[in-house]
Every structure is written in structure tokens, then in C-alpha cells.
C-alpha angles and dihedrals in degrees: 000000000000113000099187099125086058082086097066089055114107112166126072095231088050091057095040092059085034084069104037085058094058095047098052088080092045087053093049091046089054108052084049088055099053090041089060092048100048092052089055094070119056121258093256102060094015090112094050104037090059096042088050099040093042096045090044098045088037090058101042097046100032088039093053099033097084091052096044094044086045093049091047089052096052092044095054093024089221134118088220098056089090092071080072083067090058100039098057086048094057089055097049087057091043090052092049102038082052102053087038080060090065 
């Protein structure tokens, strides 16, 4: 989503609606996203299935991510070489979603 009008904006209350706008589709999105995945697991482990599934992928993604995306940064000595990190990530879900297709 490109924020570059964001620049223009001078006042503290036009910010603040600026970003509650741009995070109404990423709420949405969201709440579409844990509702598929709590459909995936049967009622009577679905509690448990998504808690389990979203802490532990959370942890180990969101708690590896910083040193990936630091060690990325002083091999290549560029700001941009992070976008590698999520780019391999992105084809790791496109190679599972689409073997999941089959």
C-alpha cells in the first residue's frame, strides 16, 4: 500500500485518521484470515489447533525475522536486501498453498 501522501499530511489529527483508514483493510484482512484458519481444524480441537498453529508460527517467524533481516543487511551492506527475506518467504507459501491446491 503506498503511503506517500502521508507526506503532505501536517497536523496530528490528519495523520491519526490517515492511519485508521489504512488499517481498516488490514483488519478486515485479518479477521478473513483467522476465520480460515479456524475452519480448517475440527470443533472439538479448533481452540486449540489455531492457538497452537498462530503462537508457534508467530514465534518462530516474528522471533527470527530481526536477525535474519540484521544479518541480511551486514552481508550485502544494503538497507533493501531484506526484501530477499520476504521474498523467500513468499515462495515458500506459494509452494505450499499450491501443493495444498492439489
Amino acid at each position: 500500500m503506498k503511503t506517500y501522501f502521508l507526506r503532505a499530511v501536517t497536523s496530528m489529527l490528519g495523520l491519526g485518521i490517515s492511519f485508521v483508514l489504512l488499517l481498516i483493510p488490514v483488519a478486515c484482512l485479518s479477521a478473513y484470515i483467522a476465520y480460515l484458519i479456524a475452519n480448517i481444524f475440527p470443533p472439538s480441537v479448533r481452540f486449540t489447533g489455531v492457538g497452537v498453529a498462530m503462537n508457534v508460527s508467530d514465534g518462530i517467524i516474528g522471533g527470527l525475522s530481526p536477525f535474519i533481516s540484521l544479518g541480511l543487511v551486514r552481508i550485502f551492506h544494503a538497507q533493501n536486501s531484506i526484501i530477499f527475506y520476504v521474498f523467500i518467504c513468499a515462495i515458500i507459501s506459494y509452494i505450499y498453498y499450491r501443493n495444498r491446491i492439489k
